[in-house]
Structures are given as C-alpha cells and as structure tokens.
C-alpha positions, 0 to 999 in steps of 0.5 A: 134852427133846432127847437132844443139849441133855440132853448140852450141857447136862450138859457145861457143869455137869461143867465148870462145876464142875470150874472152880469147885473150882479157883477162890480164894475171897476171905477175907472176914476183915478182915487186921489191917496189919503192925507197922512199926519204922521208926526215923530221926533228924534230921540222919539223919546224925550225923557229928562232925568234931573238928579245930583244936580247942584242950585245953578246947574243945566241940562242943555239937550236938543229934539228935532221934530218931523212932518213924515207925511203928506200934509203940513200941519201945526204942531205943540208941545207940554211937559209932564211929570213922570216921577221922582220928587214933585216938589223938587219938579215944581221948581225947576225951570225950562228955556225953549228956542228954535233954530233961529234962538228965538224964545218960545218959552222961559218958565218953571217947567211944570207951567210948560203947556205949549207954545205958539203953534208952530207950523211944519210942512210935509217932508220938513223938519226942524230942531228946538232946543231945551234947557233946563235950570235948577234955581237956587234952592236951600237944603231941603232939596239936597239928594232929591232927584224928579223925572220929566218927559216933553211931548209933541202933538199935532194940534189945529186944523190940520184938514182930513187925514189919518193920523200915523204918529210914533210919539206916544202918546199924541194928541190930536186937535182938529175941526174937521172929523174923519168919515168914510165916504157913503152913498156913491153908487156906479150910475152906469151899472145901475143904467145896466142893470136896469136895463137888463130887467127891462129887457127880462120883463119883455121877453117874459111878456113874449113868452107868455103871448107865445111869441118866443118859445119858452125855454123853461116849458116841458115839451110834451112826448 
C-alpha cells in the first residue's frame, strides 16, 4: 500500500475515534413519564359575595373538585376573607357536605380552616356543597356587605411529582422534595471510551518504536 494512503488513512481512523468518544449515546432504557399533581376546581374561582342579606337568609352554591393528573392525592380547603366588612364576616356561618350529605364542617365561616383530608383518585372528581348562613344579628349589621373566597389545595403526602394547579393560590404540603436525578452516567460509553484511548496509547507507543509509520511525521525530500 502507498506510504501517503497508509498516513490518510490512519489520519481518519485517530479522528474517527476521537469523534466518537466525544459522542452521547442515546439510552435506549424506556423513562417511565413524571407524576403530575394537577389540582383545579369548577367554577375555578369560588368567591362569595354576602350583601343585602336579611338574619336568616342563605346562599346555597355547589364546587366540584378535579384530580387532572396522574397521581391520586389528598386535598383541603380554608376560607379567607377578601373584603368588605369584617366584622360582619366574623359572623356568618359556613355548612360544608359532600355528595353523600355527609357534614364536613358547621361553623363560623372565619374558623373555616379545613376539613379531614379528603382523598381524590387520578382522572375522578367529586362535588361538595356550601351554605352559608346569616344569624341572626341586631341592627348594627344593617346594609354591611363582606366578600369571602374558599380555596383548595393539595395537602399530604402526595409522592414525587410536579405540581400543575390552576387554583391560584394553591398550597402544597408534602414529605417527599422534588430533585432532579444526578450522577447517572452511561457505562457503556465510559467502556468505549476507554477503550479507544487505550487503544490511542498503543499505537502512540508503536510509533514511537517505529512499528507503525507515523502519520504526523514529515517525510524528509
């Protein structure tokens, strides 16, 4: 073989292989998808107006809570106040069931701070329903008027996920964190690279005993 093709061609192999250590290789082992917590309500707002209400008169309204993602999940609730008279929040009163009339909570709507934790599988939903009372209250709360807002959240141990909410805001309360996954390393490239600079390392050291010609070595005219 020419001495000039023997060089080309010992040129394109050293590169070849210096390309291909430098190269990813696609991981052929199947990534089972993320768990999404994805929590969301229907209205997605839920805020209550109480005005021009008379001692006695209710505000019956239904919600409907949604598990949209992969992962069943434990979920609560809170009232908070939005505006209006406070005073007058302070004393209205807030009846909670669900589908089954089961009572989850009979109280003054400004202790509302959850219930038992309710579980909710993935791709379910379920309806709860709300009414709130005026009691009966002497003049000083004629014409007063407040503005409350019930929210939902994802609470407990809910397992690795990603949150995907469309409550705002929600509230997450879990005992396992979300990290991303560090240190893993292809053993099979690691095998080839090696390899290849073993291999580097052999022919260096026959071409400096002058077994192999030496591509990068100027012929003399």
């Amino acid at each position: 073989m020419n001495y000039k093709k023997l060089k080309f061609m010992f040129t394109l192999v050293l590169l070849a292989a210096l390309s291909l250590s430098f190269t990813p290789l696609m991981k052929t082992e199947a990534e089972a998808p993320p768990n999404v917590i994805d929590i969301d309500t229907f209205p997605q707002k839920h805020v209550i107006d109480i005005d021009q209400l008379k001692p006695g008169d209710r505000i019956k309204d239904s919600l409907e809570i949604r598990n949209n993602g992969n992962v069943e999940f434990g979920y609560n609730s809170k009232a908070i106040y939005k505006g209006g008279s406070k005073k007058y929040y302070n004393q209205l009163l807030l009846e909670i069931s669900d589908q089954k009339s089961d009572l989850l909570f009979n109280g003054k709507l400004k202790n509302f701070k959850g219930f038992k934790l309710r579980k909710l599988k993935q791709f379910s939903k379920e309806k709860l329903f709300f009414i709130i009372t005026v009691p009966d209250l002497d003049n000083r709360y004629q014409g007063m008027s407040t503005t409350s807002e019930l929210l939902f959240y994802v609470s407990g141990d809910t397992g690795n996920g990603q949150i995907d909410d469309k409550n705002n805001p929600i509230e997450k309360d879990t005992n396992d964190g979300i990290l991303p996954k560090t240190g893993e390393e292809d053993p099979l490239l690691i095998y080839i690279t090696g390899l290849i600079l073993i291999s580097v390392g052999i022919v260096i050291l026959f071409m400096k005993k002058s077994i192999i010609p030496n591509p990068f070595h100027k012929d003399k005219d």
